[in-house]
The first five atom37 places (N, CA, C, CB, O) and aatype in JSON, in Angstrom:
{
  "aatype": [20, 20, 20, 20, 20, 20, 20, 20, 20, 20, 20, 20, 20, 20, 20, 20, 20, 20, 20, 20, 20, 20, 20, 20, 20, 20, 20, 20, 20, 20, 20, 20, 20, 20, 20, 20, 20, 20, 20, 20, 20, 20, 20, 20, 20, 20, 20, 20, 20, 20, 20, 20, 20, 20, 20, 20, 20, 20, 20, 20, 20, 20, 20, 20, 20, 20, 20, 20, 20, 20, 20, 20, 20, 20, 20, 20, 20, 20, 20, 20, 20, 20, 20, 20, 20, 20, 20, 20, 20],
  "atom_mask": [
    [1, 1, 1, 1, 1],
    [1, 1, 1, 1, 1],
    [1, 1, 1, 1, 1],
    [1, 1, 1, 1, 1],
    [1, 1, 1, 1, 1],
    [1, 1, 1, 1, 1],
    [1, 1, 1, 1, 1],
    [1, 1, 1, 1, 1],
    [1, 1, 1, 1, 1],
    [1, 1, 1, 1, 1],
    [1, 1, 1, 1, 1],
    [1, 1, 1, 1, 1],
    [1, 1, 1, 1, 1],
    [1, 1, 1, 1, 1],
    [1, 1, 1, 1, 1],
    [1, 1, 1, 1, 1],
    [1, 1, 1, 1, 1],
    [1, 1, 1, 1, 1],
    [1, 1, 1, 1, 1],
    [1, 1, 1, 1, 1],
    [1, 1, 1, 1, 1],
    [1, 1, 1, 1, 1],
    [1, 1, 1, 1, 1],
    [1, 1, 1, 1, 1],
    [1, 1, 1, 1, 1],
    [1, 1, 1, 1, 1],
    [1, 1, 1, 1, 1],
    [1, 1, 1, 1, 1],
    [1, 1, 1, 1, 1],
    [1, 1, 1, 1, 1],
    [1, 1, 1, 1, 1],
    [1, 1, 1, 1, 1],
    [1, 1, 1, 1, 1],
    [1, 1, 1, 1, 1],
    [1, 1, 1, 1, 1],
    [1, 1, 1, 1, 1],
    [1, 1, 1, 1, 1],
    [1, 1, 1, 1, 1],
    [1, 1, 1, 1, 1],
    [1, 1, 1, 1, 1],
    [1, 1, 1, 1, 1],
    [1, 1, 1, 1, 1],
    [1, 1, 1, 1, 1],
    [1, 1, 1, 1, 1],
    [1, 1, 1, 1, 1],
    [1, 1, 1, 1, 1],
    [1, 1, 1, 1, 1],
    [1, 1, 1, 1, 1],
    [1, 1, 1, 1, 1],
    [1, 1, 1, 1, 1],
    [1, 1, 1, 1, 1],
    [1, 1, 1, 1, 1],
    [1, 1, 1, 1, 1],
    [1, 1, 1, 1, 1],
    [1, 1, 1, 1, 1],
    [1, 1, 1, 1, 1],
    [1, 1, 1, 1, 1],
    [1, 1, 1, 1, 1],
    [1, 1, 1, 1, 1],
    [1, 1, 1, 1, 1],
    [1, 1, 1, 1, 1],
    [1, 1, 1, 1, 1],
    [1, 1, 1, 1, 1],
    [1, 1, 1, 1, 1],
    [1, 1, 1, 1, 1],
    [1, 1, 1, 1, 1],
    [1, 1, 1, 1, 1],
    [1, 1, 1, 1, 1],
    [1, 1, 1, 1, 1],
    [1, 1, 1, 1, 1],
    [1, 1, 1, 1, 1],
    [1, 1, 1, 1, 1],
    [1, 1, 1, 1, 1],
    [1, 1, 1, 1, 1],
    [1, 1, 1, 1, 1],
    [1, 1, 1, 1, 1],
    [1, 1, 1, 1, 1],
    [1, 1, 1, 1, 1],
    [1, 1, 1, 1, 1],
    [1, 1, 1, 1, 1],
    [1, 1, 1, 1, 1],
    [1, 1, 1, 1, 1],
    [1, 1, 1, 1, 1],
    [1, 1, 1, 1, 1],
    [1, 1, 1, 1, 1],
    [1, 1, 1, 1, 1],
    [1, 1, 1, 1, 1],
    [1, 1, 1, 1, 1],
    [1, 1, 1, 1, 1]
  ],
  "atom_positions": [
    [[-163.79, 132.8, 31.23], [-163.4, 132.91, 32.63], [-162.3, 133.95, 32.78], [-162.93, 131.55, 33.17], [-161.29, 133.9, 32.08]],
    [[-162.46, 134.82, 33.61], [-161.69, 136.19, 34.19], [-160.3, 135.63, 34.48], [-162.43, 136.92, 35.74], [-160.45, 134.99, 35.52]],
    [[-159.23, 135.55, 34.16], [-157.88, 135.13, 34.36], [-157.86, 135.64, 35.9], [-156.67, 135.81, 33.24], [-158.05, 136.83, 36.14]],
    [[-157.59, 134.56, 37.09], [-157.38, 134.98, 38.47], [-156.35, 135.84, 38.6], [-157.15, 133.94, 39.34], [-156.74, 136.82, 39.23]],
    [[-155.25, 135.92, 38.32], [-153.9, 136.38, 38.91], [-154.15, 138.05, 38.15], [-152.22, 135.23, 38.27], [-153.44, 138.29, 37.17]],
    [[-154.86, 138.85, 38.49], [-154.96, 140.04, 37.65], [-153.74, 140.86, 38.16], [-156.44, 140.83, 37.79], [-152.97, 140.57, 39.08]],
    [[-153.74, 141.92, 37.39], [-152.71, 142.8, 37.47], [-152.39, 143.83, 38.63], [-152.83, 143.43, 36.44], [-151.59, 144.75, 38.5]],
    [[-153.09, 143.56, 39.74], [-153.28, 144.72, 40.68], [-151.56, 145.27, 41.14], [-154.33, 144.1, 42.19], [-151.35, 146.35, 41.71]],
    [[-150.66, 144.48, 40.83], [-149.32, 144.61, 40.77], [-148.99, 145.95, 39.83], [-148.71, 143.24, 40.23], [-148.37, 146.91, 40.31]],
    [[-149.47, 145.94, 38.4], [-148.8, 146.48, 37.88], [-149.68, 148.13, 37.66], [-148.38, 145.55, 36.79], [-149.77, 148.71, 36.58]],
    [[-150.1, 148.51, 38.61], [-150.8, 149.98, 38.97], [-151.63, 150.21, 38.32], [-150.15, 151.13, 38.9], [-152.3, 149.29, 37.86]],
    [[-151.86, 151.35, 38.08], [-153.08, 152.34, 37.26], [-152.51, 152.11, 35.92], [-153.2, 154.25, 37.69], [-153.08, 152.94, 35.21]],
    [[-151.41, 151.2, 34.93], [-151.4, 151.84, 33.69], [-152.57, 151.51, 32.97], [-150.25, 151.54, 32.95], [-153.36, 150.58, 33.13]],
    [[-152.51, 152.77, 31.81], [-153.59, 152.65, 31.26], [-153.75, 151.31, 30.27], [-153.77, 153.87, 30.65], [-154.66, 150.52, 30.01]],
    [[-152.44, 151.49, 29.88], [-152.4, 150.06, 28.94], [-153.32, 148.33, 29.22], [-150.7, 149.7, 29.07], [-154.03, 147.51, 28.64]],
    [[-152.49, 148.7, 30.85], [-152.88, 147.31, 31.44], [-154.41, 147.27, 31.72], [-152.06, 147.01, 32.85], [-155.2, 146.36, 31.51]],
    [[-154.55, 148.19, 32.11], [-156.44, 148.17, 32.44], [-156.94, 147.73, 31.06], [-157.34, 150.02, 32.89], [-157.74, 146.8, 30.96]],
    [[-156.43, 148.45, 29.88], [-157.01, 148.25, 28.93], [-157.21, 146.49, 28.35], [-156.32, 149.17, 28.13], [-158.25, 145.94, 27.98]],
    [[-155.99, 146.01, 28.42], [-155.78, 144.67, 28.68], [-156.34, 143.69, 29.14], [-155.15, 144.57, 29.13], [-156.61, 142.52, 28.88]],
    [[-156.48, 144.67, 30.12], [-157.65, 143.38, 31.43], [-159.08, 143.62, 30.77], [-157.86, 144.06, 33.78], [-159.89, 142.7, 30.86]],
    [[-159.48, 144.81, 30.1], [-160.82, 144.94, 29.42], [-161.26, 144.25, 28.43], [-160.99, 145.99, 29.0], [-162.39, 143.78, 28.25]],
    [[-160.23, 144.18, 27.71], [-160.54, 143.3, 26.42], [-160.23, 141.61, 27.09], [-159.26, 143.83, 24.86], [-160.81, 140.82, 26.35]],
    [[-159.78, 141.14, 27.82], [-159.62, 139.89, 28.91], [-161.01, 139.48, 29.19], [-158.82, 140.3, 30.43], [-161.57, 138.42, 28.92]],
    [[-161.53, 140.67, 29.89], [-162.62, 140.32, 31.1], [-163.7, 140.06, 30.12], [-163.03, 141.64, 32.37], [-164.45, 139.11, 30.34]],
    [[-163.91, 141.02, 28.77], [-164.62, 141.34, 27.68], [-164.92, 139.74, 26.94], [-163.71, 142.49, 26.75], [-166.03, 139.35, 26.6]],
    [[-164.05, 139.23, 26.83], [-163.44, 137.89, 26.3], [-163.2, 138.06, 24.57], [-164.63, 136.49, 26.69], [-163.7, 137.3, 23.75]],
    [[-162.39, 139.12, 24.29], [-162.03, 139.34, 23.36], [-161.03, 139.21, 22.67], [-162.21, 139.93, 23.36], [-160.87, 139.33, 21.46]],
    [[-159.84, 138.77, 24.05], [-158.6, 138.03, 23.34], [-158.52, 137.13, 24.62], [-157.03, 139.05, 22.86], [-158.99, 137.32, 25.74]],
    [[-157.81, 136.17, 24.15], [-157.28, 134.56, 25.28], [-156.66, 134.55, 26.24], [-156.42, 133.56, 24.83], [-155.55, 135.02, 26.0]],
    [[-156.79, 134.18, 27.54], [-156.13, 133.97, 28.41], [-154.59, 134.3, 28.14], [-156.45, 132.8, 28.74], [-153.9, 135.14, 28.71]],
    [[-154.12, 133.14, 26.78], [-152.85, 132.75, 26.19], [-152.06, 134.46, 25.97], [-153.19, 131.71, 24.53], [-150.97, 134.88, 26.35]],
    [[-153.29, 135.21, 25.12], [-152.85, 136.17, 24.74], [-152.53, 137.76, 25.6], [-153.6, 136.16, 23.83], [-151.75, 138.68, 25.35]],
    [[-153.55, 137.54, 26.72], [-153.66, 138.5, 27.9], [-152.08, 138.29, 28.9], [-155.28, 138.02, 28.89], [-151.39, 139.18, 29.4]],
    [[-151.9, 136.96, 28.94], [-150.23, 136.49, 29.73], [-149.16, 137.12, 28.82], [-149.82, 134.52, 29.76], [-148.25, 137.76, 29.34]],
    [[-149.23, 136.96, 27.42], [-148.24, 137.56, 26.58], [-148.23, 138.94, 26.47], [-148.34, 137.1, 25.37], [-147.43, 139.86, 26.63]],
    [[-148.72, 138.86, 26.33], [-149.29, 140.81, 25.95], [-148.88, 141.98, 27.41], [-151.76, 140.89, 25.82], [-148.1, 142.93, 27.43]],
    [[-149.84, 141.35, 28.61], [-149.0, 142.01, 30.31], [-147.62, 141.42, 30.73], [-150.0, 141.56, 31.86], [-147.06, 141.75, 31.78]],
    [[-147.04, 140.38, 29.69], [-145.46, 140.33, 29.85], [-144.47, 141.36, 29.03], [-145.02, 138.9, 29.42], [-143.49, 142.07, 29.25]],
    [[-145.24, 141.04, 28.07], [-144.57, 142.46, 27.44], [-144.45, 143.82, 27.6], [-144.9, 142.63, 26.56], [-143.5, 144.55, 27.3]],
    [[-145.82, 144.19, 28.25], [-145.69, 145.58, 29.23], [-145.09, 145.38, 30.07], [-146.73, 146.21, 29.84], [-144.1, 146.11, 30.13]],
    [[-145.25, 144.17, 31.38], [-144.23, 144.95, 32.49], [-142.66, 144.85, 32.17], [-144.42, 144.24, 34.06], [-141.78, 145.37, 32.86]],
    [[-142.39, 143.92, 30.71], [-140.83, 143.96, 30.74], [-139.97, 145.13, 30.73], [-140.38, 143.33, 29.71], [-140.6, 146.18, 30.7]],
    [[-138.77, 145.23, 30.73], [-138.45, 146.59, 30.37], [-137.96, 147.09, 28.98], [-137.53, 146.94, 31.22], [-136.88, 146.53, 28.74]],
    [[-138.27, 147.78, 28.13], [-138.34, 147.8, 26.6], [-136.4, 148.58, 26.58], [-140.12, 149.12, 25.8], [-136.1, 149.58, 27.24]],
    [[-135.73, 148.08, 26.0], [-134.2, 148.05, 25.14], [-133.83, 149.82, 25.76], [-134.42, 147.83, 22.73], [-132.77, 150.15, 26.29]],
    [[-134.73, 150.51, 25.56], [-134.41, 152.17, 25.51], [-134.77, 152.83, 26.77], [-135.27, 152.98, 24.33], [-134.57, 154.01, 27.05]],
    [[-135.53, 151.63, 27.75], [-135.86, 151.88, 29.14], [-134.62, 151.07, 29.87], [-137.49, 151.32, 29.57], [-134.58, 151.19, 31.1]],
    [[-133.83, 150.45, 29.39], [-132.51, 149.83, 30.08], [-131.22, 150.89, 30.25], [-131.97, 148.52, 29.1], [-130.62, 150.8, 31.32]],
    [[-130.85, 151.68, 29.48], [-129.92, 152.65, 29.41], [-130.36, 154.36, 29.14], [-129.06, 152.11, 28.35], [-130.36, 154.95, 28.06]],
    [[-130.67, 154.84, 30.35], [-131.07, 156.3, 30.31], [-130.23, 157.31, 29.56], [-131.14, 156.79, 31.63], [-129.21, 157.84, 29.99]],
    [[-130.96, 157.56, 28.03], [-130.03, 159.1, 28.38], [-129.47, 159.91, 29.4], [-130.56, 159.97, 28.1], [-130.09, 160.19, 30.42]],
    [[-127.85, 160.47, 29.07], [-127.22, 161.3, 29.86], [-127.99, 162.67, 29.55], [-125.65, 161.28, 29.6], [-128.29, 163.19, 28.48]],
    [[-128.19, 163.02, 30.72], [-129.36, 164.51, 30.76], [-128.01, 165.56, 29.66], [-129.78, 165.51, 33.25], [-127.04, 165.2, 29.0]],
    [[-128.47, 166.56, 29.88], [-127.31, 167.66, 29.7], [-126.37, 167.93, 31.06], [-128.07, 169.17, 29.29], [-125.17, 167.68, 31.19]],
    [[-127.14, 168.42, 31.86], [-126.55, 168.48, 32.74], [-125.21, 167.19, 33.37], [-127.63, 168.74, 33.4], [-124.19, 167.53, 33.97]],
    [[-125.52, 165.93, 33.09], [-124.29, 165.16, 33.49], [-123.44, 165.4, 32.82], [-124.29, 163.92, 33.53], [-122.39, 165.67, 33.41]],
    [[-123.42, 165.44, 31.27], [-122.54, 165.64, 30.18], [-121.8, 167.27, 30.34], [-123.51, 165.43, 28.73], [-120.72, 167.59, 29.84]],
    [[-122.32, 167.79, 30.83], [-121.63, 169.55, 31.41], [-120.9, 168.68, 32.68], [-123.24, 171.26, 32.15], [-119.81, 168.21, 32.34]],
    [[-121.28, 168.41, 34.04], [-120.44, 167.43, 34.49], [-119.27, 166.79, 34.14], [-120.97, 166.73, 34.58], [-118.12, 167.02, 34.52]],
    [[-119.54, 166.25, 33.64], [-118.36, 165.1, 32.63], [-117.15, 165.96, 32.54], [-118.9, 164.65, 30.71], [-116.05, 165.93, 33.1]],
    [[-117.77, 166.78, 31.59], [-116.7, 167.87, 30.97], [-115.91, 168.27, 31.7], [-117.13, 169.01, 30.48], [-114.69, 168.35, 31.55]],
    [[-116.85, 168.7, 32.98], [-115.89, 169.69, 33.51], [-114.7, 169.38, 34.45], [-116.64, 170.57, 34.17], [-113.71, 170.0, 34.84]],
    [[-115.41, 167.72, 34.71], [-114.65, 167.01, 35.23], [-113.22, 166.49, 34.41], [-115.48, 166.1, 35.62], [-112.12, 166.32, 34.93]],
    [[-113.6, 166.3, 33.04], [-112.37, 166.62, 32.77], [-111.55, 167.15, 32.36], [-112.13, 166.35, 32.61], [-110.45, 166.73, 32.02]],
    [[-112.21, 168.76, 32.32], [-111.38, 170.07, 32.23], [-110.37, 169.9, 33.61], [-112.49, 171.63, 32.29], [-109.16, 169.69, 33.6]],
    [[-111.1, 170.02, 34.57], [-110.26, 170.01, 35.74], [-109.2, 168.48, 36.23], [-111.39, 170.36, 36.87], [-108.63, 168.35, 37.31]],
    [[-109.2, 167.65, 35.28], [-108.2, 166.77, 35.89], [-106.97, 167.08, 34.59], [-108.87, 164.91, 36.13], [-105.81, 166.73, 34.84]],
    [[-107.24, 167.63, 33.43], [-106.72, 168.5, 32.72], [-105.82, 169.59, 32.95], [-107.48, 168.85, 32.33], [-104.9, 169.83, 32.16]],
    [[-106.05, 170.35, 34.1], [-105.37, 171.18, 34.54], [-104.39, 170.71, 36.03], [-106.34, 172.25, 34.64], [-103.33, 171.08, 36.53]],
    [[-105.27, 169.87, 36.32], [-104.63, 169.31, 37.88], [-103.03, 168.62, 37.09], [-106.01, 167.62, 38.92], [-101.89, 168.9, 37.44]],
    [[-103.28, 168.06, 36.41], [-102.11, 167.57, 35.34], [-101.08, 168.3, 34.56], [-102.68, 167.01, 34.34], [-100.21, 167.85, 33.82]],
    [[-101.42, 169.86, 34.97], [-101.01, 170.52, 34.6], [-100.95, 170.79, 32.99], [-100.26, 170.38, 35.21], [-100.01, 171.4, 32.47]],
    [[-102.16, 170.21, 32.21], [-101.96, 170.38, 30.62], [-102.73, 171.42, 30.18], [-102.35, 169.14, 29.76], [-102.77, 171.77, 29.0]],
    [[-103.52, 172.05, 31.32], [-104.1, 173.19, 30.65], [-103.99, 174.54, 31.87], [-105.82, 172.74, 30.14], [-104.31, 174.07, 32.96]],
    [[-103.72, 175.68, 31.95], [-103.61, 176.87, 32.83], [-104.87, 176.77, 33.26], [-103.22, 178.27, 32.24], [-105.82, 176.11, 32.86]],
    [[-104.68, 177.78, 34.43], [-106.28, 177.98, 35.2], [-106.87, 178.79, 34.75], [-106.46, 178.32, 36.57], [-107.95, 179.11, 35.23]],
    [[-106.29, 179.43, 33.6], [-107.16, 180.6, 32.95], [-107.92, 179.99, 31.87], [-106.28, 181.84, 32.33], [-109.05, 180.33, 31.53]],
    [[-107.03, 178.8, 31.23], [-107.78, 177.86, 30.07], [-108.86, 177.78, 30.79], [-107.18, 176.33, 29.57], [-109.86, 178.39, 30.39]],
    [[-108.94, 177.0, 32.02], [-109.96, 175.69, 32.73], [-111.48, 176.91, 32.89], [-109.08, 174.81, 34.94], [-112.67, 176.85, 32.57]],
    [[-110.5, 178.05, 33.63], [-112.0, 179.13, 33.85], [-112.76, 179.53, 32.2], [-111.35, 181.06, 34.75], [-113.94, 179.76, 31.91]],
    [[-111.64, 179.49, 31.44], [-112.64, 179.97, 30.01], [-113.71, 179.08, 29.44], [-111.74, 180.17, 28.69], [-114.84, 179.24, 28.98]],
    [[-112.64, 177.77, 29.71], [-114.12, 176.32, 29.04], [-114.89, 176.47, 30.32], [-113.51, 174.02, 28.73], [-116.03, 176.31, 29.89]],
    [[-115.01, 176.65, 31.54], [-115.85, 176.14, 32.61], [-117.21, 177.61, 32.05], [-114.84, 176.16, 34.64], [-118.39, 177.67, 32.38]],
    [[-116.56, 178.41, 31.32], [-117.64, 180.11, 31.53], [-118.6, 179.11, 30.13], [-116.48, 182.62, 30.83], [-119.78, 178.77, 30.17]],
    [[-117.54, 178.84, 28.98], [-118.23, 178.46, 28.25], [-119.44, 177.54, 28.33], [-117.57, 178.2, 27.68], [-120.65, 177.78, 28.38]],
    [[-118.65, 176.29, 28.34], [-120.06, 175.18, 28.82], [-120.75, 175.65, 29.76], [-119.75, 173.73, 29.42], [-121.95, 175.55, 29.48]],
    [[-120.54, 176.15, 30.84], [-121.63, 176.82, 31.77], [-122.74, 177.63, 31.23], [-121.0, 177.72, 32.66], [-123.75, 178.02, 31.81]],
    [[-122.32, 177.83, 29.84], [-122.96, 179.34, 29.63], [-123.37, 180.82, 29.66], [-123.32, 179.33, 29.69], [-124.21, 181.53, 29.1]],
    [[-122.2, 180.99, 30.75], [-122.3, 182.19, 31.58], [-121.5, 183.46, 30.86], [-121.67, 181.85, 33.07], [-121.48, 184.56, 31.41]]
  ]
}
């Protein structure tokens, strides 16, 4: 029997279709089709905390080049040389 509550929630992935194939197929268990589409839609450890792009981390910096100088610990000629650098320019 076709498990009622199908996945139309969780979109086009391919995974899940695949899931529901081998389901509908009767090739793995009800038991095992509930476990298996819990584990896809959860969110996996490395999908919880995004890498910082480059670009934020150039951000960062520059943000605290410039509270660096607002503080007066570095000249504005320092702040323009690291800002050319990390910029790349």
């Amino acid at each position: 029997m076709p498990f009622e509550n199908t996945v139309e929630d969780e979109g086009d992935d391919e995974k899940v279709k695949e899931l529901k194939e081998l389901y509908n197929e009767g090739l793995i268990t009800e038991e095992d089709y509930k476990h298996k589409l819990n584990e896809l839609s959860s969110p996996q450890p490395q999908d919880l905390i995004p890498a910082p792009n480059g670009k934020e981390v150039e951000d960062d910096k520059l943000s605290e080049l410039n509270e660096l100088r607002e503080q007066g610990l570095i000249s504005d000629e320092d702040y323009e040389f690291k800002k050319t650098q990390l910029m790349g320019e």
